[in-house]
KOLNUGU-760092 format. One line per 3 residues: their letters; for each residue x, y, z of N, C-alpha, C, O. Coordinates in steps of 0.1 Angstrom, whole numbers, plus 5000, padded with zeros to 4 digits. Each point is the difference from the previous one (the first is absolute). Layout:
A) X:Y:Z:X:Y:Z:X:Y:Z:X:Y:Z  ...
//
This chain:
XXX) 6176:7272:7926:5006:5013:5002:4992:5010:4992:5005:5011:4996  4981:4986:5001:4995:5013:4994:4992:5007:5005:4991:5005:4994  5011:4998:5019:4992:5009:5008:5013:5010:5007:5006:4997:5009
XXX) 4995:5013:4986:5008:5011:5010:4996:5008:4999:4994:5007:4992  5012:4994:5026:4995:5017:5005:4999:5010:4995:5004:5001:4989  4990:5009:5017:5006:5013:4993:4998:5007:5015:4999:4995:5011
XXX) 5000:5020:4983:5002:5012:5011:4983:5001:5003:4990:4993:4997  5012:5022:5014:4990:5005:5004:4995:5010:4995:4990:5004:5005  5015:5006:4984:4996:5007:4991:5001:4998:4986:4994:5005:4990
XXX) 5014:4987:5011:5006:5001:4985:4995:4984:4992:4999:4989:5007  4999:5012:4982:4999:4982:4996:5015:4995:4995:5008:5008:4996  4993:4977:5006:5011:4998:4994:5001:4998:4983:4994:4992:4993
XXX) 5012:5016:5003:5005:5000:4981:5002:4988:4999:5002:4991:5008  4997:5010:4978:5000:4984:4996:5018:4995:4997:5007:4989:5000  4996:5023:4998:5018:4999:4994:5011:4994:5014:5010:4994:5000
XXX) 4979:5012:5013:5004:5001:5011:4999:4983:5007:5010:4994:5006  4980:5002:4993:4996:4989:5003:5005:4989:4992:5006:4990:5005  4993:5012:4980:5011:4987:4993:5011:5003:5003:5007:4990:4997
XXX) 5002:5020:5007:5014:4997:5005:4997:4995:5014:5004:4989:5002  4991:5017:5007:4996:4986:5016:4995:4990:4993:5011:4998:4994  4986:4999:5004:4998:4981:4990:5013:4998:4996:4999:4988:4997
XXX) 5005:5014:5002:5021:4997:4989:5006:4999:5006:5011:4995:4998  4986:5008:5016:5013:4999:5015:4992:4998:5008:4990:5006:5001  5014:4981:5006:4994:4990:5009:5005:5010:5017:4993:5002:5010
XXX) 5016:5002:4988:5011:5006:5010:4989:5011:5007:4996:5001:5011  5004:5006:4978:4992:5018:4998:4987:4996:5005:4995:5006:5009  4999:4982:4983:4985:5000:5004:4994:4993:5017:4989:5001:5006
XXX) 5020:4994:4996:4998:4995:5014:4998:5013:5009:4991:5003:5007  5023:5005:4990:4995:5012:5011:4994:5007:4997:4999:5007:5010  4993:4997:4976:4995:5006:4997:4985:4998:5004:4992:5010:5003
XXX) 5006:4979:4998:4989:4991:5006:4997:5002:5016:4989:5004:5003  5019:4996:5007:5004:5001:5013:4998:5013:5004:4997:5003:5012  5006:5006:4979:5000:5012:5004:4991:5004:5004:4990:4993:4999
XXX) 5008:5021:5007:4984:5008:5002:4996:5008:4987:5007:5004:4990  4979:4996:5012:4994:5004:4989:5006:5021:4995:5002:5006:4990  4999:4997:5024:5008:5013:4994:5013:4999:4997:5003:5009:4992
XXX) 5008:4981:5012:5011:4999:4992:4999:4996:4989:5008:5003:4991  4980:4986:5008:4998:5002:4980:4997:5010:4996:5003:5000:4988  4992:5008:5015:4993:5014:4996:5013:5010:4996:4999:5008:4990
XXX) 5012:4991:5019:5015:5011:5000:5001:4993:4988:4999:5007:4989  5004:4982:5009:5007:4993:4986:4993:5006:4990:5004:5009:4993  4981:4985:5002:4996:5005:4990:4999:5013:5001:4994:5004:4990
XXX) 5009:5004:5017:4999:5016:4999:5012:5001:4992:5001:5005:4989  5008:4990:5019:5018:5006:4997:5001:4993:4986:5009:5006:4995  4986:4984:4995:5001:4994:4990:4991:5008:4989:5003:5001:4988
XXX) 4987:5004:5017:4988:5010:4994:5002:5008:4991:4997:5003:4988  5016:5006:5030:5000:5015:4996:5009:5005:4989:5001:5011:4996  5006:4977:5001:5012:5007:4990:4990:5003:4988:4990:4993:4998
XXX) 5015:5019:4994:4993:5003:4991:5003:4997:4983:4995:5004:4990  5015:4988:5012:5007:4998:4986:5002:4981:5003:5007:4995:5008  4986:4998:4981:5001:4984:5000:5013:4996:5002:5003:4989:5003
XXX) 5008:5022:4995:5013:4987:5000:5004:5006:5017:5009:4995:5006  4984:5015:4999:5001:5001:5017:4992:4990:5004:5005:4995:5010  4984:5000:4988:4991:4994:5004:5008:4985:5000:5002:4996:5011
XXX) 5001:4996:4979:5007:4991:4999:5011:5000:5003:5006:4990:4995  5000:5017:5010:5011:4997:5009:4998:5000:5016:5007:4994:5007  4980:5016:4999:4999:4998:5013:4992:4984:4998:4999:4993:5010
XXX) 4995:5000:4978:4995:4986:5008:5011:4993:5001:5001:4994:5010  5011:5005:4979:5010:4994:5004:5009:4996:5016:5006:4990:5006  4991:5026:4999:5005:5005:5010:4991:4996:5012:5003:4998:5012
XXX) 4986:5000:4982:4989:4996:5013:5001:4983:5004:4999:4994:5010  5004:5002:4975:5002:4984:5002:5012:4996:5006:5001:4989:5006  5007:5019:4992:5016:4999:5009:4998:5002:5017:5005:4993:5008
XXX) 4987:5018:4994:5002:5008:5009:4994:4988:5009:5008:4996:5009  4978:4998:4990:4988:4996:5004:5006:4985:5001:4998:4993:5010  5009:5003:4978:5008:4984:5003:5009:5005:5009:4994:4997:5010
XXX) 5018:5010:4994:5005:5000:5014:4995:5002:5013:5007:4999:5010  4981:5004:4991:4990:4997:5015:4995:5020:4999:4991:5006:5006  5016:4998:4986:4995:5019:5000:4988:4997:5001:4995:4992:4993
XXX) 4996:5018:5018:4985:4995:4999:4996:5015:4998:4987:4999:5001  5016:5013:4997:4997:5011:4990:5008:5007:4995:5011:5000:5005  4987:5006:4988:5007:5011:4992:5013:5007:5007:4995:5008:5008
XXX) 5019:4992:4992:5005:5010:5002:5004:5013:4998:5000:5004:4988  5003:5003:5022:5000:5017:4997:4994:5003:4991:5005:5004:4989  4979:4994:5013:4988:5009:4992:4993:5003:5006:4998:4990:5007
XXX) 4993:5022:4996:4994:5003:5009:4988:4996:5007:4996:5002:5012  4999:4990:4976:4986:4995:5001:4992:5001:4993:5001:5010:4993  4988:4984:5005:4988:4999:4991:4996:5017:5003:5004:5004:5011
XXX) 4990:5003:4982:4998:5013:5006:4983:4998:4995:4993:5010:4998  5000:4976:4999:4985:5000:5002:4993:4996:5009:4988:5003:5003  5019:4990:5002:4997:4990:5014:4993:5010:5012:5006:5010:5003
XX) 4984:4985:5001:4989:5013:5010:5011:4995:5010:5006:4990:4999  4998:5023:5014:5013:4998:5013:4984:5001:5010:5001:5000:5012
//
């Protein structure tokens, strides 16, 4: 298990990636997913600007991502991603 994905703009964080290693659940679909839905995650995990926001969207990402959520809800979007 030490090869994971990441996005198409963004790299995967390291804080981001040892919590997908800690949940077998999270990392499967995390794995499965498209390379731009990894991209929304680490955007939406990124953008918070304060560490205890940041650590709570990975909490939220490992929740979200172990019940089959395969992006982010009600967020708008990566706003780096070329359309």
């Amino acid at each position: 298990m030490d090869k994971v994905a990441t996005g198409t703009v963004h790299k995967l964080p390291n804080d981001l990636r040892d919590a997908l290693l800690s949940s077998d659940q999270a990392f499967v679909v995390w794995q499965d997913i498209t390379p731009l839905a990894r991209n929304e995650w680490i955007c939406w995990v990124t953008s918070g600007k304060k560490e205890e926001t940041r650590n709570i969207r990975i909490q939220k990402a490992l929740s979200k991502l172990g019940g089959g959520m395969r992006r982010p809800c009600c967020w708008i979007g990566c706003q780096h991603r070329n359309n």
